[in-house]
C-alpha positions as CSV (number, residue, x, y, z in Angstrom):
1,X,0.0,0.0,0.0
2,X,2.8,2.5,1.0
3,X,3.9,1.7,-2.4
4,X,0.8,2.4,-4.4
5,X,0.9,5.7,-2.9
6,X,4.9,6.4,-3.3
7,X,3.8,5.7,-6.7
8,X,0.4,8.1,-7.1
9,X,2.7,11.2,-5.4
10,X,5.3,10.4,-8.0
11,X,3.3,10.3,-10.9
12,X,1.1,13.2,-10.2
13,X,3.9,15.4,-9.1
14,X,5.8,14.5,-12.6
15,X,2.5,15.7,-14.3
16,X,2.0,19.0,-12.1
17,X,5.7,20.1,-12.9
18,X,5.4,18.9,-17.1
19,X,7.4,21.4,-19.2
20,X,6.9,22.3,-22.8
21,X,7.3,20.2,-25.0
22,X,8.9,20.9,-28.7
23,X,7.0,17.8,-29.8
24,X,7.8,17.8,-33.6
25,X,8.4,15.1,-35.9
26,X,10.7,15.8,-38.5
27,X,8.2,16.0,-41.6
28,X,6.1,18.0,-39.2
29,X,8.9,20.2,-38.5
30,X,9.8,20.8,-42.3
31,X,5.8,21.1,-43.5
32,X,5.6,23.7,-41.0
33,X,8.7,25.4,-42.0
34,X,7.4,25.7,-45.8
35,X,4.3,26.6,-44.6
36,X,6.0,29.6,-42.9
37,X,7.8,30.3,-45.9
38,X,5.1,30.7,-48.4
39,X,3.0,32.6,-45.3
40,X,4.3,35.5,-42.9
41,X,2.2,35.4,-40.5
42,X,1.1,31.1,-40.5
43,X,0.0,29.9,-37.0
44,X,1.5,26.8,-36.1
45,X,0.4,27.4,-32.1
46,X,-2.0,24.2,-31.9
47,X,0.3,21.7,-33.9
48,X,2.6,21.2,-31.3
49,X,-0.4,20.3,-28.7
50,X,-1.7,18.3,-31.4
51,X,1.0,16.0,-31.3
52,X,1.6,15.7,-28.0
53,X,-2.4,14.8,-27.4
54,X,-2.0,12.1,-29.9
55,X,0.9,11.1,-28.2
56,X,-0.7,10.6,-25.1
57,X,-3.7,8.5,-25.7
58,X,-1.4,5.0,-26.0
59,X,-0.4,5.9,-23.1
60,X,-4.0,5.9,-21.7
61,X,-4.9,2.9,-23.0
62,X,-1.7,0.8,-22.3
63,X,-2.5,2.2,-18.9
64,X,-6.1,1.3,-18.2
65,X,-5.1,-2.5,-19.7
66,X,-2.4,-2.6,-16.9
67,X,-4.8,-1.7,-14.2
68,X,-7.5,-4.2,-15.1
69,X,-5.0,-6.4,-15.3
70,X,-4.0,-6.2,-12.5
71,X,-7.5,-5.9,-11.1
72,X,-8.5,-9.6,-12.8
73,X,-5.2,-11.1,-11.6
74,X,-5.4,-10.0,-7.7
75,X,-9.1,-10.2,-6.5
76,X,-10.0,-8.3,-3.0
77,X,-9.4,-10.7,-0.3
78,X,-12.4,-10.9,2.0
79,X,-12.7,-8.1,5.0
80,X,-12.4,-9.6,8.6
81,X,-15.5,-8.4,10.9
């Protein structure tokens, strides 16, 4: 138990102190780039949060498998009155 919460405080401080991320792939990177070229003023504000949103949704479901998982493979033992 002291674990499961070691963990919890871990992971939720990791995602309270996230910094920016300069998520780009490399064909992203140079279709922005000639899209900035042909454009002055092209707004590429909401591509890098695009990526990183797709990014993250593995991630989600990788974890809820893991935690049913682990729910199926360790039942709640019985409560003693």
């Amino acid at each position: 138990m002291k674990k499961l919460i070691v963990g919890l405080v871990l992971s939720l401080l990791m995602l309270v102190t996230l910094a920016p991320a300069q998520a780009q792939c490399v064909m992203c990177k140079s279709q922005v780039e000639a899209a900035r070229a042909e454009r002055d003023d092209y707004d590429v504000s909401g591509l890098n949060r695009g990526i990183v949103y797709m990014m993250t949704v593995p991630y989600i479901l990788m974890g809820a498998v893991g935690f049913f998982w682990y729910r199926r493979t360790h039942p709640k033992r019985p409560t003693k009155l």
